[in-house]
C-alpha positions as CSV (number, residue, x, y, z in Angstrom):
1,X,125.0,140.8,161.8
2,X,124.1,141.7,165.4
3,X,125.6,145.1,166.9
4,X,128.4,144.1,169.8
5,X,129.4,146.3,171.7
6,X,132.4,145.4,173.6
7,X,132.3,148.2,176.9
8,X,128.9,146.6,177.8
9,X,130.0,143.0,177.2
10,X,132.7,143.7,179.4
11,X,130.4,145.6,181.7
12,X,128.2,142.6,182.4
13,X,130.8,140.3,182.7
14,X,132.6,142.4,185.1
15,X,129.2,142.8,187.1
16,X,128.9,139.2,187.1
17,X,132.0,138.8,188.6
18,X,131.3,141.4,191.3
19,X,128.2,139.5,192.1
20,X,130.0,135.9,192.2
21,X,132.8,138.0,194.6
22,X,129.8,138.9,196.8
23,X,128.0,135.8,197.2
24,X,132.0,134.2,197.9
25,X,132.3,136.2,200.8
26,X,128.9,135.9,202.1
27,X,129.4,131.9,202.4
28,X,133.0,132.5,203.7
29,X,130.9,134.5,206.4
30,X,128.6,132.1,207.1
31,X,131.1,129.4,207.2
32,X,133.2,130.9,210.1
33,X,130.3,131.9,211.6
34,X,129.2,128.1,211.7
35,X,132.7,127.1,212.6
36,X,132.4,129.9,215.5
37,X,129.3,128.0,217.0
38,X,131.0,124.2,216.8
39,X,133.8,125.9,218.8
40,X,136.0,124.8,216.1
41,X,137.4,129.1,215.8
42,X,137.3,131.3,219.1
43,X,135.4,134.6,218.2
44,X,137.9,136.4,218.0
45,X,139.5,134.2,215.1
46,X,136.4,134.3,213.0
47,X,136.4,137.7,213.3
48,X,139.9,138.0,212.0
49,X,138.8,135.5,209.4
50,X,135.8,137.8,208.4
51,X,137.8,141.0,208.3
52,X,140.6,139.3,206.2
53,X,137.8,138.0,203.7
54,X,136.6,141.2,203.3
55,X,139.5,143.2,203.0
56,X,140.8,140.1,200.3
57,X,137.6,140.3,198.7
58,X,137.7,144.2,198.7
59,X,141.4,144.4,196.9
60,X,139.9,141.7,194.4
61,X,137.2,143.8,193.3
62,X,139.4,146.6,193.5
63,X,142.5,145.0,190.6
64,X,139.3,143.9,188.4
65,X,137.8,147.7,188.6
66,X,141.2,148.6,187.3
67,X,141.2,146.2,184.7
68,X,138.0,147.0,183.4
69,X,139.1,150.6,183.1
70,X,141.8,150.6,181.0
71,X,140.2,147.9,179.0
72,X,137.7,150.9,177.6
């Protein structure tokens, strides 16, 4: 039977998840940015949007760091 181990499983998955989470925010960005340019958002609200992905996306990655630690 094949060795698991369960802190690097996790690991992974958690790194995965961190990578989805980036690439999320990255098209939320670009998406604002586009709706910026069709004069659909003022810049100042697609700047409010960005910040308020980030910070959303930041506290996300933040409760799953947590998670992963006291699942070890």
């Amino acid at each position: 039977m094949a060795d698991f181990d369960f802190g690097e499983g996790l690991r992974k998955v958690f790194l995965a998840g961190v990578g989805a989470l980036a690439t999320t925010v990255e098209k939320g960005q670009e998406i604002v940015d586009d709706l910026v340019k069709k004069g659909e958002l003022t810049v100042e609200q697609g700047k409010a949007l960005n910040t308020e992905l980030k910070r959303k996306a930041e506290e996300v990655k933040e409760e799953h760091e947590a998670k992963a630690d006291h699942a070890e």
